[in-house]
Structures are given as structure tokens and as C-alpha cells.
C-alpha positions as CSV (number, residue, x, y, z in Angstrom):
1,X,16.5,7.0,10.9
2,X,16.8,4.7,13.7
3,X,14.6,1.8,14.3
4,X,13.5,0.4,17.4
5,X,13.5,-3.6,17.4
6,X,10.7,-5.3,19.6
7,X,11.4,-8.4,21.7
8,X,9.8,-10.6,19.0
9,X,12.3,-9.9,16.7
10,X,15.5,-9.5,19.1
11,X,14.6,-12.9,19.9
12,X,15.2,-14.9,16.3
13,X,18.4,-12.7,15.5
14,X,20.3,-14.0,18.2
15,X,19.3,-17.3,18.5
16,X,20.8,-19.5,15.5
17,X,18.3,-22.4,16.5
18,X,15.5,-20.2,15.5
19,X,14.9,-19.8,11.6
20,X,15.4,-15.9,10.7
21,X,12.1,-15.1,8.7
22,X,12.1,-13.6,5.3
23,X,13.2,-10.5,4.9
24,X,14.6,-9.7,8.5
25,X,18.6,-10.6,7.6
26,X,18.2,-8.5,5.4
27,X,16.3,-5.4,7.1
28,X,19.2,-5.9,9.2
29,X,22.0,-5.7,6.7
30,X,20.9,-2.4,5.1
31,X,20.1,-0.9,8.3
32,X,23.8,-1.5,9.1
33,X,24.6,-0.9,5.6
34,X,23.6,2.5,5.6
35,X,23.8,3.6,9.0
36,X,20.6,3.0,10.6
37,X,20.8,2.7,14.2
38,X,18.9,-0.1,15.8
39,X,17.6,-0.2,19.4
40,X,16.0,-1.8,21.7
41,X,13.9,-0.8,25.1
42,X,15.0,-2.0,28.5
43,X,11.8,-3.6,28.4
44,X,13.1,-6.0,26.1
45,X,15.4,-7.2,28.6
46,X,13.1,-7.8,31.3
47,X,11.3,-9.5,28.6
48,X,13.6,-11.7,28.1
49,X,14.5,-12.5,31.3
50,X,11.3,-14.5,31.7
51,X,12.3,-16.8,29.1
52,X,12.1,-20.4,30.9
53,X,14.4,-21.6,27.8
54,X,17.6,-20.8,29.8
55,X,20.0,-21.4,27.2
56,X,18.3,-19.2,25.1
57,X,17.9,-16.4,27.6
58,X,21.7,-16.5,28.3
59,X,22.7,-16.4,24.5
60,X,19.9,-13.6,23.4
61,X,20.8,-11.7,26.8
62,X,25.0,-11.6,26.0
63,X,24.5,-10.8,22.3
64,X,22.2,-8.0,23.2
65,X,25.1,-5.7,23.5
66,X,25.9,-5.1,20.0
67,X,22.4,-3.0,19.9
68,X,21.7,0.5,21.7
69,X,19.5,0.2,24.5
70,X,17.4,3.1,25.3
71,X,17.7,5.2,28.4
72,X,16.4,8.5,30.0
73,X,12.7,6.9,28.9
74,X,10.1,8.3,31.0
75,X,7.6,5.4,32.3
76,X,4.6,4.4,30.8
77,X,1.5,6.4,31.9
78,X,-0.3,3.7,30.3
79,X,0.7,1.0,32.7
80,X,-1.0,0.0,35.9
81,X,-0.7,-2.4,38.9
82,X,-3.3,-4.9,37.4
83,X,-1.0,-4.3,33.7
84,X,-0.3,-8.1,32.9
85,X,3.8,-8.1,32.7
86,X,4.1,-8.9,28.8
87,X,1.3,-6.3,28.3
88,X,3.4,-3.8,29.9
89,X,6.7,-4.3,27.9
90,X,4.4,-3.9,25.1
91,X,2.9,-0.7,26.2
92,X,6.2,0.8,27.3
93,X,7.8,0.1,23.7
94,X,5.5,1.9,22.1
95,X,5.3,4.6,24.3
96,X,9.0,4.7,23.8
97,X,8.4,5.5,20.2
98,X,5.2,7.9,20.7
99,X,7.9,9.9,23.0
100,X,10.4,9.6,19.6
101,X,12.8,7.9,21.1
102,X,12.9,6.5,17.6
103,X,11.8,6.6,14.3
104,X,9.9,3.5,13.8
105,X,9.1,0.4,15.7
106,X,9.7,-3.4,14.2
107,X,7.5,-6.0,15.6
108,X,5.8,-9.0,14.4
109,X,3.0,-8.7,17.8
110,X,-0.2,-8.2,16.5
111,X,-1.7,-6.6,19.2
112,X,1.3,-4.1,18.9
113,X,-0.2,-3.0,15.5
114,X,-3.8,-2.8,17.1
115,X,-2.6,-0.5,20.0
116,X,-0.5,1.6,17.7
117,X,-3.4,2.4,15.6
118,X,-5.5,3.2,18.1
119,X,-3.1,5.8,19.6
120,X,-2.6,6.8,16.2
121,X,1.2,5.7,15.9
122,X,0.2,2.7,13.0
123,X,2.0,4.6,10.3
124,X,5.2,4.2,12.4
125,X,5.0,0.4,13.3
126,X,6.3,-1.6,11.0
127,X,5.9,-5.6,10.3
128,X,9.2,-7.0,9.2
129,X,8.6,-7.0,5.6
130,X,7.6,-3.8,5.2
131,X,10.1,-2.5,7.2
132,X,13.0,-4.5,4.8
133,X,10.4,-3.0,1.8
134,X,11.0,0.6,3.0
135,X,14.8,0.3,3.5
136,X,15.2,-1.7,-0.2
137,X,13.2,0.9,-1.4
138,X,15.5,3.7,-0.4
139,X,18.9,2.1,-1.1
140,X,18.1,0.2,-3.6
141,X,15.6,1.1,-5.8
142,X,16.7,-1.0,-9.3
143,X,16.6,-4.0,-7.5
144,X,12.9,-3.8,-6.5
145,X,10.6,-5.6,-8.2
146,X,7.1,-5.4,-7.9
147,X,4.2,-7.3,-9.2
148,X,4.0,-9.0,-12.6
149,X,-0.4,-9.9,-12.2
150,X,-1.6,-11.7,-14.6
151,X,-5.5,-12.8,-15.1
152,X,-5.1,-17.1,-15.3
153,X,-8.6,-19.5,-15.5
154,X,-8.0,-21.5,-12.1
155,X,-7.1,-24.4,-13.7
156,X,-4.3,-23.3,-15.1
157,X,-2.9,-23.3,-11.7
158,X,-4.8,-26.3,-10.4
159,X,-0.9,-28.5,-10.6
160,X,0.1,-26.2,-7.8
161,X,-2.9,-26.9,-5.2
162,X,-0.5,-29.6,-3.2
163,X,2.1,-26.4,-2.9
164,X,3.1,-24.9,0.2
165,X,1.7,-21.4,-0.9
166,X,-1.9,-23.4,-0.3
167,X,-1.3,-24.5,3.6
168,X,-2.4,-21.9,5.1
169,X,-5.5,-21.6,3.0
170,X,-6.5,-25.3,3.6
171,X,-6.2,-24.7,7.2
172,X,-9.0,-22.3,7.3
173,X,-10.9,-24.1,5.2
174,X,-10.3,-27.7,5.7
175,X,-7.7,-29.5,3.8
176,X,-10.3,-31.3,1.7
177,X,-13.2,-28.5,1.6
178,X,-10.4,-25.8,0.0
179,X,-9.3,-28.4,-2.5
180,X,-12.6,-29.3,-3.2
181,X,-14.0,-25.6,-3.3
182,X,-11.0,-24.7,-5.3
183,X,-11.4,-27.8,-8.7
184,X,-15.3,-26.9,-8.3
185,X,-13.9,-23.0,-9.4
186,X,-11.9,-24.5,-11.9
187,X,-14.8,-26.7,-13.4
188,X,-16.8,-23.8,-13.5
189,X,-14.3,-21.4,-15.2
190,X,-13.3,-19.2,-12.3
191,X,-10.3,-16.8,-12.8
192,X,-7.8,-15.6,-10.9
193,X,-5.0,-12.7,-10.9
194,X,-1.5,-13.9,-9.6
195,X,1.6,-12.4,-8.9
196,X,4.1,-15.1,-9.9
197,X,7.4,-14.9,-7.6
198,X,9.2,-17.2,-9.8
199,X,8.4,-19.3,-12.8
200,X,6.0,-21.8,-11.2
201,X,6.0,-20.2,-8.0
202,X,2.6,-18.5,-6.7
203,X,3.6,-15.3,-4.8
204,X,0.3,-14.1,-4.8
205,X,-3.4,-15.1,-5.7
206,X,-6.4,-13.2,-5.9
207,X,-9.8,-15.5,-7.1
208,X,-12.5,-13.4,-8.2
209,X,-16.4,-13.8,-9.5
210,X,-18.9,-11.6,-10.6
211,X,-22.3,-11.9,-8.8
212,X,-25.7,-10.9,-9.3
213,X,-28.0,-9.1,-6.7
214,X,-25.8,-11.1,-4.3
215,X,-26.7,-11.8,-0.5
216,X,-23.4,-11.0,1.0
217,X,-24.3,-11.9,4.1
218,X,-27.0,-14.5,4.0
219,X,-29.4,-12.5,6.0
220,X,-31.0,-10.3,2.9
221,X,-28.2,-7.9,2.7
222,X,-28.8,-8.1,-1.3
223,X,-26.3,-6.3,-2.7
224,X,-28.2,-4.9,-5.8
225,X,-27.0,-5.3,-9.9
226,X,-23.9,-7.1,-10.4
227,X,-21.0,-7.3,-7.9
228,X,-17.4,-8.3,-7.7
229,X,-16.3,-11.0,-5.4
230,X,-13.0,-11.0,-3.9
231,X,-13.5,-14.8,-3.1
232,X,-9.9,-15.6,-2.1
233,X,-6.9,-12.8,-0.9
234,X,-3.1,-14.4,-0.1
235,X,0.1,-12.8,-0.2
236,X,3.3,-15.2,0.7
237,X,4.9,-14.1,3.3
238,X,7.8,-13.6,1.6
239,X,6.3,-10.7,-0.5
240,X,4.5,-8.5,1.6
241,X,5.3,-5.5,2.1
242,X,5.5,-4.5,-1.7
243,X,1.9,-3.5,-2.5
244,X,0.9,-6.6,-3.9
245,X,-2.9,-6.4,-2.1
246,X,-2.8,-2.5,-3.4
247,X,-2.3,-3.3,-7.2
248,X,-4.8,-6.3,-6.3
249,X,-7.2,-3.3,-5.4
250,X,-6.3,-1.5,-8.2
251,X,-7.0,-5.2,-10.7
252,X,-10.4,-5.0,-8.9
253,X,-11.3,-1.3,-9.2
254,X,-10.4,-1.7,-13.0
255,X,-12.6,-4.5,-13.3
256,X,-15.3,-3.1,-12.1
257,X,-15.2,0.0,-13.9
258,X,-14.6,-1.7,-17.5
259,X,-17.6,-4.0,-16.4
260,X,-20.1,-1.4,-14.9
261,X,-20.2,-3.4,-11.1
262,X,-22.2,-1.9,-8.3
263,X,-20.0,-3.1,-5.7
264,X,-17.2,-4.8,-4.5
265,X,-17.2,-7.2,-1.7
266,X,-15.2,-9.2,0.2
267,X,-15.9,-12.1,3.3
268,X,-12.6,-12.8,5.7
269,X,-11.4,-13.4,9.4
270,X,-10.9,-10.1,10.0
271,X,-8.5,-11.3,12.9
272,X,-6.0,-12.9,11.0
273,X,-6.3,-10.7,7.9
274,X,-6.3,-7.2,10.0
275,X,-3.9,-5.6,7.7
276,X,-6.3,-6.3,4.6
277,X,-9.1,-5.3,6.4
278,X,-7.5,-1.5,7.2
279,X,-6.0,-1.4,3.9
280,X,-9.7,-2.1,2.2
281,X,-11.1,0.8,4.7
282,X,-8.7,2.8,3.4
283,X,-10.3,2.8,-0.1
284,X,-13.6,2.9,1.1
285,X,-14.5,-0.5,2.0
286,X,-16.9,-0.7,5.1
287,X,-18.0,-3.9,7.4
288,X,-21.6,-4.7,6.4
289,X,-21.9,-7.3,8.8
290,X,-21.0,-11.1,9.1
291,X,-21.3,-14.4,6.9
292,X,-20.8,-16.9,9.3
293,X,-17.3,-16.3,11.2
294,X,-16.5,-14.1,8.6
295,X,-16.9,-10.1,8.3
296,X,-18.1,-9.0,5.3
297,X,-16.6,-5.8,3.8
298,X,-17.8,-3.7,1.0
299,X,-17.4,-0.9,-1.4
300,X,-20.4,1.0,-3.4
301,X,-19.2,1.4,-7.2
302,X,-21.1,3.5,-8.8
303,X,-21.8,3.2,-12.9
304,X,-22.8,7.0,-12.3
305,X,-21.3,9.7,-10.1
306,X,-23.4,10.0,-6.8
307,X,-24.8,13.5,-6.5
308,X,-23.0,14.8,-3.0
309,X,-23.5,18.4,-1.1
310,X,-19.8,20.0,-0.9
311,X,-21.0,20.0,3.0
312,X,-21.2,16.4,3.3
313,X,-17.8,15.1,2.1
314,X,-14.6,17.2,1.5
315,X,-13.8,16.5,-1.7
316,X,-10.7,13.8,-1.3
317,X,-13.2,11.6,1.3
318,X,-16.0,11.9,-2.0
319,X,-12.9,10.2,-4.1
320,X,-12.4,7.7,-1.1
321,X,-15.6,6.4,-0.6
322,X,-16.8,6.6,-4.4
323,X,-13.6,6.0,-6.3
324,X,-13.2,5.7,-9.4
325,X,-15.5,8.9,-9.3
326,X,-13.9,12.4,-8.0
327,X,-15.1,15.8,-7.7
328,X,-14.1,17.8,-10.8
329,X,-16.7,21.0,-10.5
330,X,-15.3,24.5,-10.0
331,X,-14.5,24.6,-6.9
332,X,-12.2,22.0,-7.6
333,X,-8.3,23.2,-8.4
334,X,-6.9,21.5,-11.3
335,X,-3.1,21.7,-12.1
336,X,-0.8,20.2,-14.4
337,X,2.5,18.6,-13.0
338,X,5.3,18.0,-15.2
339,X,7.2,14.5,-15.1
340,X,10.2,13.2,-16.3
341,X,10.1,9.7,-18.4
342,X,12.7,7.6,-15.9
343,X,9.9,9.2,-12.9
344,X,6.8,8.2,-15.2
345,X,7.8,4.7,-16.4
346,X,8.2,3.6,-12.5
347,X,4.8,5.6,-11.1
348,X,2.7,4.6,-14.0
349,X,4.1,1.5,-15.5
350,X,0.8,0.3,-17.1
351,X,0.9,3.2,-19.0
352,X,1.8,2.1,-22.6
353,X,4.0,4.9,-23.8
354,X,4.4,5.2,-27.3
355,X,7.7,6.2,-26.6
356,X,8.4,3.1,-24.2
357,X,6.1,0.2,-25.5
358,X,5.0,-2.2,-23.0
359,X,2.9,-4.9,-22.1
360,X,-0.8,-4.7,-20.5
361,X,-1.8,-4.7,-16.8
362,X,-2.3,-8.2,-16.5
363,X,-0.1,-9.5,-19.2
364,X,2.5,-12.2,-17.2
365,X,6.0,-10.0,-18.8
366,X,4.4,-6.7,-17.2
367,X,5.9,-5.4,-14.0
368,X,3.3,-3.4,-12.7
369,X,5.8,-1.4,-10.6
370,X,2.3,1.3,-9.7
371,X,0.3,1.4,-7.0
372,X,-2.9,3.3,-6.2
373,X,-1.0,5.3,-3.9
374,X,1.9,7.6,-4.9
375,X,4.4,10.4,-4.4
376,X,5.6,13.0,-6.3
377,X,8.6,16.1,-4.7
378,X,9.3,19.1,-6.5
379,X,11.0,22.2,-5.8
380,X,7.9,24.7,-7.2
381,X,6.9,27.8,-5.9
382,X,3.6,26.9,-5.9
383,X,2.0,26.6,-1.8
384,X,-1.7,26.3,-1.9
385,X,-2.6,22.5,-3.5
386,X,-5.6,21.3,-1.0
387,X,-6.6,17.2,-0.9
388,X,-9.2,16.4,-3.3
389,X,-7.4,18.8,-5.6
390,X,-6.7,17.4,-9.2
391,X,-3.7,16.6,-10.7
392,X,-2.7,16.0,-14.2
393,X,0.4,14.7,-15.5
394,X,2.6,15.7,-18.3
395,X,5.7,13.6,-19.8
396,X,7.8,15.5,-20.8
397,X,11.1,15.6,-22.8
398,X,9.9,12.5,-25.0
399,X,5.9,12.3,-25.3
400,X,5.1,15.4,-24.4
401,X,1.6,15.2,-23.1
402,X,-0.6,14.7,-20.2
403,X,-1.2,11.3,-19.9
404,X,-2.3,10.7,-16.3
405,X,-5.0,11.9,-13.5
406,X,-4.7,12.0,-9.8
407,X,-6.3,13.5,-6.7
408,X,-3.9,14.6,-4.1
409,X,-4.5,13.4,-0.6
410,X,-1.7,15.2,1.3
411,X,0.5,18.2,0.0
412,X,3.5,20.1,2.0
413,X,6.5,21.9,2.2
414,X,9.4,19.7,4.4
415,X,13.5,20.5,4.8
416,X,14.0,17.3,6.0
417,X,15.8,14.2,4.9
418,X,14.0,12.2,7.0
419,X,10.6,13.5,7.4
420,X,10.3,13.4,3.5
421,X,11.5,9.9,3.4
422,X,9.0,9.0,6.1
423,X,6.1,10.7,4.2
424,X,6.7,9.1,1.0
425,X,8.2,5.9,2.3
426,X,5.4,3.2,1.2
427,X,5.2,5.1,-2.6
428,X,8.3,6.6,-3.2
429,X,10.1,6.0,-6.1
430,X,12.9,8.3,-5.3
431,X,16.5,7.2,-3.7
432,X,17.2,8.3,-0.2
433,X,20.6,10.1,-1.9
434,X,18.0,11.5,-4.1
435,X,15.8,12.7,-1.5
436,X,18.5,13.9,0.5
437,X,19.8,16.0,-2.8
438,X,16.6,17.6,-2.9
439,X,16.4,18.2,0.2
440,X,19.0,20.5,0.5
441,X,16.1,22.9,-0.5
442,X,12.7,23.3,0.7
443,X,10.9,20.4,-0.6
444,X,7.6,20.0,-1.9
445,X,5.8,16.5,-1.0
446,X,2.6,15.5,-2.9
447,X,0.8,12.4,-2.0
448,X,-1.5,11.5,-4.4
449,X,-4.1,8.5,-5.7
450,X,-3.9,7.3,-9.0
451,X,-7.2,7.7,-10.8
452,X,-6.9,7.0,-14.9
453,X,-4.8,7.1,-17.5
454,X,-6.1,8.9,-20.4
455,X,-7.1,6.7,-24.1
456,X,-6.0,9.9,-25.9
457,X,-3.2,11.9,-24.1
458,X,-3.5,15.5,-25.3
459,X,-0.3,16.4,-26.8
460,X,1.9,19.8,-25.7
461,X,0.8,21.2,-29.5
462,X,-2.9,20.6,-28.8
463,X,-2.8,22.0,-25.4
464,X,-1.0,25.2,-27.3
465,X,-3.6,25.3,-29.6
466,X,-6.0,25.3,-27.7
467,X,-5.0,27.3,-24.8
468,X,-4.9,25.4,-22.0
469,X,-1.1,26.3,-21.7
470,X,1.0,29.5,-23.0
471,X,4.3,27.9,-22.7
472,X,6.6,25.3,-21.9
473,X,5.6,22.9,-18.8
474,X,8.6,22.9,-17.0
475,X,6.9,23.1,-13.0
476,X,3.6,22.8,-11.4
477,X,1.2,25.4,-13.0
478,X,-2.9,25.5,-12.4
479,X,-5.3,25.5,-15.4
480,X,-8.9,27.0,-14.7
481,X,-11.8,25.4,-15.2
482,X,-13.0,25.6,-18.5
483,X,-9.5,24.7,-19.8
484,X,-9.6,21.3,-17.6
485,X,-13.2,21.1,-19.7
486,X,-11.3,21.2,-22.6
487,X,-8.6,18.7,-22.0
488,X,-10.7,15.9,-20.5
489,X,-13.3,16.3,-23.6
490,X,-10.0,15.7,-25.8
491,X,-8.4,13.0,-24.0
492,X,-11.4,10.8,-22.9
């Protein structure tokens, strides 16, 4: 896969004056590592060429040589005569990568990310910590370590508030109206989940409070029943790209489900918090309007399924908008994927095995190495799985039942190394030399969404018994309808 570097990162890895940021040595070294081409546009060079440091432009411009510059680039249709210069590197780097001159783009320019989304190339722009994420993920998947959350009172955390991990925060706020806000939390027994990076080291903080029949906006936009509040959303820079807001999402969903909340609402600068703001859309989470500077985001939860015609939501953008609740009627497909423990323990981690006893979701020894979003290849005959679809998995060798559910939100048949990784790259659990072993043969490459885990996973006898299988579970098979009946009744 090769990786084209923007400017804004050429910039810092040539100039020793310049502190590297987290994670970009080390993108760097594994792209090397594991032969990973990185390039850079010609762009880039004009770029820099209208640096007014001149030492600076000398040493970037002589170390530039130890990267590929592109070549045989057409121009960029999207550039005019009143283009502002910087505006048109910009442009012709990413229409550099929507010609696939390379696989991804790495760039830390915000209005990059915007204009890739909108020509529909944001799932191939990477921020530097995802891109490192990806790579670690791929080469070296025992040494990733994702999210320990744990649920803390805010005082417990309250020695910390003169910590560097708070900066940030106090500048939006105001250095004394954050600390303030923040003891006034504590006094009134607000809690928290955090992601510690280190023993006494915040990585990650999520304050939360429940709310009744809540004005979100404080223009009558009640919000009726009882609400969660997302009432504060960090990740330190030097752990994004890992997920970290995702299992937040998935602390919240949880929540709210346990706790029969109507919604889920967030306020936020939706300027500097962009990513947050498409990751919430993403899972249903839509602008209600403002509360001051702030956009306010939020998601219906429904105690109770909503009734929806089959004509006006397919069946995966139901789950999206109304998750935790999912079609499950007839016209639904249901199947039954088989998974091996080593696979299960790293996709479902909060699932406490009886055969591999662990600690709770929120419990400070977990690592809660799941996301919402996941991946699963096989190598099964099996062609027609359709997003919305439900799937249901099955430990095997040691438990032996079906302990999971998920709804599949993408499902295809790819040969290629590459293309696989890049489908499953921000959920995979798999090796890139395991990917590229299975993808000696046609692979298949399920993307799914975590929904539950079951309180009473129905063992292989029971499903036996009571015929929801005929045999061993040893690939992908369908179950009809009434036998999915059978199994949810047993394992709810």
C-alpha cells in the first residue's frame, strides 16, 4: 500500500527543530518496516518553496529526496485562475489520490478531511494517528492495546484537573469557568468513564448526566422522558485513532438501554470536534440546532421498537437510526457464523466467557479491545448476505454456543491483499500476513455492528435439540425464521 504524505507532515519529518507529533515516527518506521512506499506530490514542493523560513525551506527541500515524488499526474480540473495557491496544492493532492496515484493520503489539514468527504474520498484520508493505528494494527496486532473504560465519580479524578490532559478543555471554557464547572460536577456526584493511558494518566474522559425532559437547546427543543448527556468528550492526542470515542459510544448506548433513556444528546464546536461530529452521524446522531456557539447533536432511543414501513428505511439504516433496535421479522435473513476463541476474545472482549473469565465493561483491569464496528473474513460458499441482515455468533471449539448478535452493514467477495485490508482496516483484528494467507483464495469480507451479547448463550446441545442446527457449525449457515424465534426466546 503506498501512502501519500501531505506538505503538513513532510514538513515536521525533516526539520529536527520541529517536534515530531505522536504517532508519526512511528507511522513512518513501519511503513518502511514493511515496505510501504511513501510519496509525495510535486505540489508539495512548490509548497514548500513559499516557505519564508529559508533555512527551513533549504533543509525540507534537500531531504525530500529520500521520498518518491509523483509524476505523469494529470492537473487538477478542480483548480481555477482565482484558486488561492495553498488551496490549490491542496486540491491537486487529493486529486492525486482520487486518480489512485496512491492508496491513502496523510495530512493533519483540516479542510483536507472536509474536501475529501465531500468528494467522497474521507475513508482514504487519514489523520496521523489513525494512519500509525492502521499500520500497528496490521503488523502488529499483540501490541495494540485498546481501551481499559472504567465508570469513576469526578472526584475521584479532581487531583488531576491542573494536568495537561485539561488545557485544552480550559481553553474553551475559560480556565477558571472549566475548573469551576468541573468541582461543581464533583460536589454534585457527577461520573465519568475514562480510558486511563497510564496509571494516573487520563487518556480519555467522557462526563456524563442523566436529564429529564431536557431543553437541549434553550429554545423549547424539550427533549421528552429522560436523556443522556454527553457533557464533556476528549481523547489525547496521543490515543486517537484507536476507537476510544467508538467504545465511548458503545458506554453510552449501554447506558441508556440498561436505563430505559429516550435520547442521547450531545452540545460541541462542531469545528474543532468535526471528526466526533461525523463519527456521532454515523450512529444516528443528527444536529437539532444550536445552544449558544455550540451544535447540538442527538439520537432518539427508543424503550420500544418504533413501528417502520420496510419502504421507508432499508433495514441496516432502521438499525442506524434506532439502534439498539433492529429489524428481526421475516424478511429479515438470519445466519449463524462460526468463530474461533483467539477471534472472539479480541472482537468481543466484554464478553465474559466461561471458558475465559474476565472482568466487566467498565471495570479499570478490562481491556475492552471491541468496538461497535467490526469485521469478520471467511472462506464460505455462502454469496447472498444483504446489510441489515442478522448475524449470530457461535464459539466454537471451547464454549460451543452462540453468544453474540450483529447486523451486517457491508458483505463481499475480494482476492485482494489490499483491498481486504482497506475494507477492514479500522476493525480488523486480523494480521496483514494473515489476510494475505487468506487471500490466496477468494475472500469473503463481512462488516458488521455489534448489537448484544446474549445473558444465556444457547449451547450447540440445545440448538441440536431443538433444531435450529442438524450438525456441526463449522461455516456460515442460515437458520429460518421460526428457528431464530426459538433461539432468541432461549438466550434472552
Amino acid at each position: 500500500m503506498r501512502f501519500l504524505l501531505d506538505t503538513n507532515i513532510l514538513i515536521p519529518l525533516e526539520d529536527s527543530s520541529i517536534p515530531l507529533q505522536p504517532g508519526l515516527a512511528n507511522f513512518v518506521r513501519l511503513a518502511q518496516e514493511h515496505g510501504h512506499p511513501l510519496v509525495f506530490h510535486p505540489a508539495s514542493e512548490e509548497d514548500i518553496n513559499r516557505d519564508r523560513n529559508a533555512n527551513r525551506r533549504i533543509r525540507t527541500r534537500d531531504r525530500l529526496a529520500q521520498y518518491t515524488c509523483l509524476d505523469g499526474i494529470p492537473d487538477c480540473p478542480w483548480n481555477t485562475s482565482e484558486t488561492r495557491p495553498n488551496d490549490a496544492c491542496d486540491n491537486a493532492i487529493l486529486y492525486a489520490l482520487e486518480c489512485d496515484a496512491a492508496h491513502y493520503l496523510v495530512t493533519e489539514d483540516r479542510e483536507i478531511h472536509k474536501k475529501a468527504v465531500s468528494r467522497s474520498l474521507g475513508n482514504r484520508v487519514f489523520a496521523i494517528q489513525a494512519a500509525e493505528d492502521f499500520l500497528r494494527r496490521l503488523h502488529e496486532p499483540t501490541s495494540v492495546q485498546l481501551p481499559n473504560i472504567q465508570d469513576v465519580p469526578l472526584h475521584s479524578i479532581t487531583p488531576l484537573l491542573s494536568g495537561e490532559f485539561f488545557d485544552s478543555l480550559r481553553e474553551s471554557y475559560g480556565n477558571q469557568k472549566f475548573d469551576e464547572w468541573f468541582r461543581n460536577g464533583a460536589r454534585n456526584d457527577r461520573r465519568a468513564w475514562v480510558y486511563w493511558a497510564a496509571p494516573e494518566v487520563l487518556g480519555a474522559l467522557c462526563v456524563y448526566a442523566r436529564k429529564e425532559n431536557d431543553d437541549a437547546t434553550g429554545h423549547r427543543d424539550i427533549l421528552p422522558g429522560t436523556s443522556l448527556k454527553l457533557c464533556t468528550f476528549k481523547v489525547a492526542p496521543d490515543c486517537r485513532g484507536r476507537k476510544i470515542g467508538e467504545l465511548f459510544l458503545k458506554a453510552a448506548f449501554r447506558y441508556a438501554t440498561d436505563n430505559r433513556l429516550e435520547h442521547i444528546f450531545i452540545h460541541g464546536d462542531a469545528d474543532k470536534h468535526e471528526f466526533l461530529f461525523e463519527l456521532l452521524s454515523d450512529f444516528g446522531f443528527a444536529e437539532l440546532g444550536r445552544y449558544g456557539d455550540d451544535v447540538v447533536y442527538v439520537k432518539k432511543h427508543p424503550v420500544v421498537a418504533p413501528d417502520s414501513p420496510a419502504t421507508e428505511f432499508s433495514a441496516f439504516e432502521y438499525f442506524r437510526k434506532y439502534f439498539p433496535h433492529f429489524r428481526q421479522d421475516r424478511s429479515i435473513r438470519k445466519f449463524i457464523i462460526p468463530i474461533r476463541p483467539e477471534y472472539h476474545k479480541i472482537l468481543f472482549s466484554d464478553y465474559a466467557s466461561p471458558c475465559d473469565p474476565q472482568m466487566g465493561l467498565f471495570d479499570s483491569s478490562h481491556t475492552a479491545s471491541n468496538a461497535i464496528k467490526q469485521a469478520y473474513l471467511c472462506h464460505a460458499t455462502l454469496k447472498k448476505v444483504q446489510p441489515g441482515d442478522i448475524v449470530l455468533f457461535y464459539r466454537s471449539v471451547d464454549e460451543m454456543s452462540i453468544t453474540s448478535l450483529g447486523v451486517v452493514e457491508r458483505y463481499e467477495t475480494l482476492e485482494s491483499a489490499n483491498e481486504i485490508a482497506d475494507r477492514v482496516r479500522r476493525r480488523t483484528v486480523y494480521s496483514m500476513t494473515e489476510i494475505e494467507d487468506m487471500a490466496r483464495k477468494p475472500t469473503k469480507v463481512m462488516l458488521f455492528r455489534l448489537v448484544k451479547h446474549f445473558a444465556h448463550p444457547p449451547p450447540f446441545d440445545w440448538l441440536k435439540q431443538n433444531r435450529v442446527v442438524n450438525g456441526n457449525i463449522q461455516t456460515i449457515r442460515e437458520i429460518d425464521d421460526d428457528a431464530y424465534q426459538r433461539l432468541i426466546s432461549q438466550a434472552a
